[in-house]
N, C-alpha and C positions, 0 to 999 in steps of 0.2 A: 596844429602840426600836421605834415605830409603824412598819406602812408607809404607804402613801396608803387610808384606809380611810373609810368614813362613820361619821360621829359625829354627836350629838346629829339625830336624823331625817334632815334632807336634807341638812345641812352636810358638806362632806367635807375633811378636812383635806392639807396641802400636803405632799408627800411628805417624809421625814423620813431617807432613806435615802439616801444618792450615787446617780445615776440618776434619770432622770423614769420615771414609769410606762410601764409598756412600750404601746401602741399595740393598739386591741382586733382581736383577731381574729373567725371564724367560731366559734371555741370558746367564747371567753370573755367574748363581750359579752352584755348583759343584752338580750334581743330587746322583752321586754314592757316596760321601762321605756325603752331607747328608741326604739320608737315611740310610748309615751305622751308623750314631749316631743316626737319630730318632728307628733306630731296639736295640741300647744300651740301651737309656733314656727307652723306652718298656718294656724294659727288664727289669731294673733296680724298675720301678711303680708295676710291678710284683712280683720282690721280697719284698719291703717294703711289698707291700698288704699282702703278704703272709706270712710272718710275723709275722703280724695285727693281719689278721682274722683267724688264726691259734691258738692264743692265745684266743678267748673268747670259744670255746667248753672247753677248759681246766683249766679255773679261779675255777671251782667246786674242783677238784684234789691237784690245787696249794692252794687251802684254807685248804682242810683236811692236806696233806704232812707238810703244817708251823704252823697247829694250828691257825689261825685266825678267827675272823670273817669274814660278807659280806662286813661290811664296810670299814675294812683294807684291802679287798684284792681286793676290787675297786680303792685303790691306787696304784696299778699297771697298770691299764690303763688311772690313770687321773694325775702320773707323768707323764707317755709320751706326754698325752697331754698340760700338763701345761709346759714342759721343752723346748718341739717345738715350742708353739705359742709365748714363750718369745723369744726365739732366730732365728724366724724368719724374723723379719725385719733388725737383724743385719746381719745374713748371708746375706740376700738380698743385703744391703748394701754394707757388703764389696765383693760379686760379682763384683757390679756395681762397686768398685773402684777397685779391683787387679785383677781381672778376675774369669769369672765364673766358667771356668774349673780346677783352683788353690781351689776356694772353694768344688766344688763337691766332689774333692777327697778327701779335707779336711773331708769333710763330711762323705760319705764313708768309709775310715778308721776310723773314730770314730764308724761310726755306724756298722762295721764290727765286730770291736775288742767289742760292747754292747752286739752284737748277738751272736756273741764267747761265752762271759762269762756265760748270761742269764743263759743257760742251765744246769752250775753246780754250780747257787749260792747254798752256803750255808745255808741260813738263809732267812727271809724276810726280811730284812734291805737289805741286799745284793742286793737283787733282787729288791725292788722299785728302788734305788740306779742308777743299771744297766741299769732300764729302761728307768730313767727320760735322761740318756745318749743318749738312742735312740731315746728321742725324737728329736733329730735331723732330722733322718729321714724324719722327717714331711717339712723339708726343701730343700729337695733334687729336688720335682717334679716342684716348684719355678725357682728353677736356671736349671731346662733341657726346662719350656718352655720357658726362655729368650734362651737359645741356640739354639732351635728349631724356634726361633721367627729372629734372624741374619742367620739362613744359610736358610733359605727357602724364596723367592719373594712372595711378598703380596699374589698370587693370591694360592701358595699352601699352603699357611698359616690355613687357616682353617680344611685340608686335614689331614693335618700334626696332631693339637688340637683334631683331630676327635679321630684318631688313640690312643693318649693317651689318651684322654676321656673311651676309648674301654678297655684299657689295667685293668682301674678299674676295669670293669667286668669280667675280664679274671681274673684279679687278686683275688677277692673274689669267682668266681666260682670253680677257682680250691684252695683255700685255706681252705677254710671252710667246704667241705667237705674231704679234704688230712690232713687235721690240726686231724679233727676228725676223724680221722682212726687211724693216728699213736698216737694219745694222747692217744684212747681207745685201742689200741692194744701195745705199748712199755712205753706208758707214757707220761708227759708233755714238759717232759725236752729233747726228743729225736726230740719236731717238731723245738727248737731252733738248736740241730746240722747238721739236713738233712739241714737247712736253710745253715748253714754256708760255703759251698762250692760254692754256687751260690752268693752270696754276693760279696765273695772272685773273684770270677773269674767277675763279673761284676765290682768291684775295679781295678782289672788290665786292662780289658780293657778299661776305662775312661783314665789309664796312656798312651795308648798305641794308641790309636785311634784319641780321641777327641784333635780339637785344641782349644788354647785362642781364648777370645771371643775378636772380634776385639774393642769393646767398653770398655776403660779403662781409668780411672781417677786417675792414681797413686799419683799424686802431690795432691789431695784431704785429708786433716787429717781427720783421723778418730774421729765418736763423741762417745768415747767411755762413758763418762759422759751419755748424753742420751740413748745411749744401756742399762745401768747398771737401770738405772732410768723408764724407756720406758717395759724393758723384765720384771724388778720387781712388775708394776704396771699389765700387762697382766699375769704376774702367779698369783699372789693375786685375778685378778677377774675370773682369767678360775678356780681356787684352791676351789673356793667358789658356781661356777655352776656347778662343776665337782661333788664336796663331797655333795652340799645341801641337797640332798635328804637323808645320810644317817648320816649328824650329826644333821639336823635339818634347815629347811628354818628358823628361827626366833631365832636359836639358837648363841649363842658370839662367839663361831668359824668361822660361816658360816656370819653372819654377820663381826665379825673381820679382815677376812680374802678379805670380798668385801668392806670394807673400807677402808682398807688399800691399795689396789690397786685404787680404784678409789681417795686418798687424792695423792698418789705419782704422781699423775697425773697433780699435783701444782706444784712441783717445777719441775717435767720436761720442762713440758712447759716454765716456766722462764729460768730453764736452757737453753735451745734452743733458747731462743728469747738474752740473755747473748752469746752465743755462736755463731750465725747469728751478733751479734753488731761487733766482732773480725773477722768477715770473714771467719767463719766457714760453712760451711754446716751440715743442721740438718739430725738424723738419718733419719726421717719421714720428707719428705717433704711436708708444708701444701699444698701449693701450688699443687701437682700429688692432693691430697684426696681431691681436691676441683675439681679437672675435673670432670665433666657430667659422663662421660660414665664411669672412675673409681670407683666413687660415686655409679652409680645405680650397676655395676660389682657386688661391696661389699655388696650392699645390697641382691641383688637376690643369691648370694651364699652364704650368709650366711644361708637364709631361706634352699637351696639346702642342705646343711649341714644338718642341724636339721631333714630335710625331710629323709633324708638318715639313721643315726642314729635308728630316731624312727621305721623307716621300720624295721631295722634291729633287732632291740632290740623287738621290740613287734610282730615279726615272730620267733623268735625264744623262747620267751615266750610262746607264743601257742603252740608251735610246742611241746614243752618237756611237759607243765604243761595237766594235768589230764581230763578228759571229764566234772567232776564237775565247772571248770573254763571254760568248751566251748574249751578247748584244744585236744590234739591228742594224746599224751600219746607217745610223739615218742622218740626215746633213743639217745645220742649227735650224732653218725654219719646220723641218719636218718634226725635229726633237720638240721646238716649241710647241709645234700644235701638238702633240702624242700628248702631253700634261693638259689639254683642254677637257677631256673627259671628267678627269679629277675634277675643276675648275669648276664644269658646267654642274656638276653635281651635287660638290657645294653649295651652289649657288640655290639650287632648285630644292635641297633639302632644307636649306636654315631658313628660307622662305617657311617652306610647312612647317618645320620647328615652331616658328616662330606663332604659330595660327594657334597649335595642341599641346604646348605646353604650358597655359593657362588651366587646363582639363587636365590634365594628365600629371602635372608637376615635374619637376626641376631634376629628380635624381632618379627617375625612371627613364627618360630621356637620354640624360647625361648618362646612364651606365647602359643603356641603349646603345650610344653612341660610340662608348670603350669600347665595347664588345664586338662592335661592328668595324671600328675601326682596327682593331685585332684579327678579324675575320678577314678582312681585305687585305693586309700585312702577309698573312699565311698564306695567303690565294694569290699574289704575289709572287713568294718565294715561291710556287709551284711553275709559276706561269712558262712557256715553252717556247710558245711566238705571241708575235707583238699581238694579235688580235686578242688574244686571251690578257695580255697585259696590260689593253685600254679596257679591256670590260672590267679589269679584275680593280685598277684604280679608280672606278667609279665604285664601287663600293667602300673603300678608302675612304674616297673624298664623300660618301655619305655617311661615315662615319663618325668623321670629322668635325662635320656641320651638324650632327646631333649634339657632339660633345660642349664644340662653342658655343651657338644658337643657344643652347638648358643651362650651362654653367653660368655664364656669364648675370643671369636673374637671380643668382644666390648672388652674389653681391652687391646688385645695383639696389638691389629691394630692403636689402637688412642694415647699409651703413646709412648713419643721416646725411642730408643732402647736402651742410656744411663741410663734410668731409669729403663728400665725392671724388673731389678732385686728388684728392691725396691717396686717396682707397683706391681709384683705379688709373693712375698712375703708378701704385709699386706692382699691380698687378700687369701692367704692362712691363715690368722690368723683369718678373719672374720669368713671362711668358715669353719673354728677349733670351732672358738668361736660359730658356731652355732651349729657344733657335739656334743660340751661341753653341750648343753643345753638338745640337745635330748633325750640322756639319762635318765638324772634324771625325767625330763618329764614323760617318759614312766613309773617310777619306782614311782612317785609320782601318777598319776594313778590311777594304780596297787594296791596299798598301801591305799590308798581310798576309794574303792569299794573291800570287800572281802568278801566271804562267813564263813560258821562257820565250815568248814574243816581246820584244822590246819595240815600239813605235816612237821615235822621235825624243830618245832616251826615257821614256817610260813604259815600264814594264807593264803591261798587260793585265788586270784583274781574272781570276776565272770566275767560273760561273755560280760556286759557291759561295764569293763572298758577297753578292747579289746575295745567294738567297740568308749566310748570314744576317746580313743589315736587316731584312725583312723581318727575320726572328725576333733580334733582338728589337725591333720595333716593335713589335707585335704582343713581347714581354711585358716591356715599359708600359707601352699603352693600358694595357687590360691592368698592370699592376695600380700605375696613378689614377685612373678610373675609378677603382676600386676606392681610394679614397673620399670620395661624395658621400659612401655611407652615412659619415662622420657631420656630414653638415646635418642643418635642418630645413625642415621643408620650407620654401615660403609662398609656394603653389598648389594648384592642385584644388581639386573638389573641395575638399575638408578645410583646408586650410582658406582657402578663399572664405567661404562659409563663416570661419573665424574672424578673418577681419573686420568682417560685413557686418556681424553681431557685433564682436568684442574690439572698438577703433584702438582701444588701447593697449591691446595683447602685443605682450614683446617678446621675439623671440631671445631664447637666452644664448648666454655667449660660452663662449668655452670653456669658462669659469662659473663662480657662482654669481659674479654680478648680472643682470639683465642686461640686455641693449634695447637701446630708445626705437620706438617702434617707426618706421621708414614715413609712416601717416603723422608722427611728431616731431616737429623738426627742433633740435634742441633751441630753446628759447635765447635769442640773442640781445645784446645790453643795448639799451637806448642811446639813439647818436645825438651829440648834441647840438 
């Protein structure tokens, strides 16, 4: 009989022996070919980014070109987000069961052929349409780090999350101020076509490059019942965080729309509990969402979400709006670059994150990182002129990158690699669902505190509700931070030191049962 070996070039087939492949070590992992995927996956977090953040200096543009309002043409960023966060636990999913590099590509050409179009829709139906396709996207950076999580040994595992942690910053640094040059110099629709060559060419290489993930459950039925059920009930409630601010927090939309996801949330669960009675496996397993350190993962990044957002969103507020609002009066490519501090900072921090949190461990870092990103929020709200508000957001954005760079290794390390893809796919949704929130946050605000300058039928913000947002970011942050305490270490001197002695020490879960140690990968049945 085979064991889990490569076949036909990249293909690698599903192991064929009782046992999942054993977990790579210092010895035995391929170095050259995986960092020639962790330089793919990089790449790839770079183009999404860019993207992204290419797209908000020019939502002004795409509103006058279709005729719309503010509020309809905030449904081009809150389909992407709503169409992602729903279909990220499925993709997760069927990673974990047909492989993750089957779905990537899946992925990829879908979101290739969204970015294609985007740029000569026709209409604005066309274009929400378009985007809500991409939000795929939002599911790609899930299944590269379960890939990145199988070829790299525990110990460069964090090395590895730094680097992609990193790649954000690179990725909004250079997007949002390149987004705003070509929006302002050729137009909207021309930052979707420079995209599309680089998409392209990172779609072929994922064919060409990357192997199957040696973790696969093919004989697993799919719950497509609970996907349809599960992605229905998270677009209904991201549908309703996303739009609140602009149909109304107490209005039958925004209400309707978060009722209706949170009642579908009744028969999922029956359905799943009906579905586990026939020997199914559910999309969502309760059992991962009740691990300790999953648990606290989701919580801390969701707050990181929302932290992020609001940075984003209430710097570039200031940056454009007028001196009478405490603003700068700066024009879209200058607002772009003003957020590159943040960006560069980022980038330069989850790099060293990524080197010292091996030594140092996981929730020294991570409450490092609250605390500093709190620190920045406050410094922020003080700030007077713009000089003091690009130095003050570079501690922010190193905040930031302490928080994600540390957190993110409580989960890669503690779920089995069977599950990866499922564990950090909802942790992508959480960390969605806290972006979703940010937003309107900021815009609610905003909208709150205004002065009696009206500009182009909108009233003016003063300069208090800048330094609100600030606060209340600054709240949040240091509050969900606070929750890492709760997890367990899986870094760190000591704990290192443990593994190294004891291969079998599990850390325990939130409960009393143990979890299976990240160096054991739960033993899979023989394929026939």
């Amino acid at each position: 009989m085979e064991t889990n070996e490569t076949v036909s070039g990249n293909r690698a087939r599903s192991p064929t022996l009782p046992g999942a492949p054993a977990a790579k070590t210092l010895a035995t992992f391929d170095a050259k070919y995986s960092y020639t995927v962790m330089a793919v996956l990089a790449g790839i977090v770079m183009a999404v980014l860019y993207v992204e953040g290419m797209l908000i200096p020019s939502l002004p543009s795409i509103q006058r070109d279709f005729s719309v309002d503010t509020g309809q043409v905030s449904l081009i960023v809150s389909a992407y987000a709503i169409a992602g966060v729903a279909m990220s636990p499925v993709v997760g999913k069927l990673g974990d069961i047909y492989g993750k590099r089957k779905m990537l590509i899946a992925v990829m050409l879908a979101y290739a052929a969204a970015v294609s179009v985007t740029g000569f829709s026709p209409n604005f139906t066309f274009m929400v349409a378009s985007r809500a396709i991409q939000g795929v996207g939002l599911t790609i950076l899930p299944l590269g780090m379960s890939l990145v999580r199988e070829e790299f040994p525990r110990e460069l595992v964090p090395r590895a999350q730094g680097i992609l942690s990193a790649m954000f910053g690179i990725g909004f640094a250079v997007s949002l101020p390149v987004g705003s040059l070509v929006s302002q110099t050729y137009g909207w629709r021309y930052t979707y076509h420079s995209a599309i060559p680089f998409v392209l060419l990172l779609t072929v290489a994922i064919v060409f490059i990357v192997k199957e993930s040696s973790y696969r459950r093919p004989e697993t039925r799919v719950d497509y019942g609970g996907a349809v059920l599960l992605g229905g009930s998270l677009a209904g409630i991201v549908a309703a965080l996303s739009e609140g601010q602009q149909w109304g927090w107490g209005s039958a939309l925004t209400l309707g729309f978060l009722g209706f996801g949170l009642l579908l949330l009744v028969p999922f669960v029956l359905w799943e509990i009906r579905w586990k009675s026939k020997g199914g496996e559910a999309i969502v397993d309760p059992r991962l969402l009740r691990e300790r350190n999953v648990l606290v993962t989701n919580v801390v990044l969701t707050v990181a979400g929302l932290g992020m957002y609001m940075a984003l969103f209430a710097l570039i507020y200031r940056f454009e709006y007028p001196a009478v609002s405490g603003g700068f009066s700066l024009d879209i490519l200058q607002a772009g670059l003003g957020v590159v501090p943040l960006a560069l900072s980022m980038m330069v921090v989850a790099i060293i994150a990524s080197v010292v949190v091996s030594r140092v461990g996981v929730k020294p870092l991570a409450l490092a990182g609250a605390a500093v990103t709190s620190l920045g929020f406050l410094l922020l709200s003080w700030a007077t002129t713009l000089e003091q508000t690009l130095i003050y957001e570079t501690v922010t954005g190193a905040g930031m990158a302490l928080l994600n760079a540390s957190i993110i290794n409580m989960l890669i390390l503690t779920v089995d690699p069977k599950d990866m893809g499922q564990a950090t796919a909802m942790n992508n949704v959480f960390r969605n669902l806290g972006g979703s929130v940010g937003a309107p946050i900021v815009g609610s605000i905003l909208a709150a505190y205004v002065t009696n300058v009206v500009v182009q039928g909108i009233a003016l913000p003063q300069l208090v509700a800048f330094q609100y947002v600030f606060w209340v970011a600054a709240a949040v942050n240091l509050a969900g931070g606070l929750a890492v305490v709760f997890g367990q270490e899986v870094l760190g001197p000591r704990r290192h030191s443990k593994f190294s002695h004891h291969p079998q020490l599990k850390p325990r879960s939130w409960g009393s049962e143990p979890s299976r140690s990240p160096a054991e990968p739960t033993p899979a049945p023989a394929s026939p």
